[in-house]
C-alpha positions, 0 to 999 in steps of 0.5 A: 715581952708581950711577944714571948708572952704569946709565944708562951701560951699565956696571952693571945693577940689582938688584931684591932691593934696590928695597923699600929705596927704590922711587923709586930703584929704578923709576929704575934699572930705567928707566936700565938699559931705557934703555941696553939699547934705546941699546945703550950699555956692556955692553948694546952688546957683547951684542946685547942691545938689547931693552927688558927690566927686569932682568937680560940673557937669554941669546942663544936666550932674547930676542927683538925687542920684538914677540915678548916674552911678557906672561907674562914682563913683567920679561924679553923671553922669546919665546913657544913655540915652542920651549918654554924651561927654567930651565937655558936661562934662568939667573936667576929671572924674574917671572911674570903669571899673567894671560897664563899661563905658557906655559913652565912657569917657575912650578911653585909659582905663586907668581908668579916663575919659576926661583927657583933662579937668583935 
């Protein structure tokens, strides 16, 4: 049920939740990408068809698939310019150091950025 929910666009999944089954949450993460690039339910009203793995971005935070930042696996952040803040971006995110952190969303290098939101 949840999963279809997902799949449909209605519901979004949430990663604090995938330790407790993680077959079950790389599924969810997987249908929730799915409806985003379908642009299916909350995903078609946005505009947000971008294949991301978490939650949505705001409008000046995504960008088309080929400008993402591998810094930023889990979101489509673009890269600077213009650098982008943690007000701008509303939610933690997970930072790979192996490409960096070119918006300095990281300060305690602990590999997830803006954890205040999350």
């Amino acid at each position: 049920m949840n999963e279809q929910l997902v799949r449909d666009g209605a519901a979004e999944w949430y990663e604090e939740f995938a330790g407790e089954d993680t077959d079950l949450a790389q599924r969810l993460r997987s249908s929730e990408r799915d409806a985003r690039v379908a642009g299916r339910g909350v995903w078609s009203a946005c505009g947000l068809r971008v294949p991301v793995d978490t939650r949505p971005s705001t409008q000046p935070v995504m960008a088309s698939r080929s400008s993402c930042n591998p810094a930023y696996p889990d979101d489509c952040i673009a890269p600077p310019a213009p650098d982008l803040d943690c007000p701008q971006i509303q939610r933690k995110v997970r930072v790979d150091h192996s490409y960096g952190d070119p918006h300095r969303l990281d300060a305690n290098k602990d590999g997830w950025g803006c954890e205040s939101y999350g």
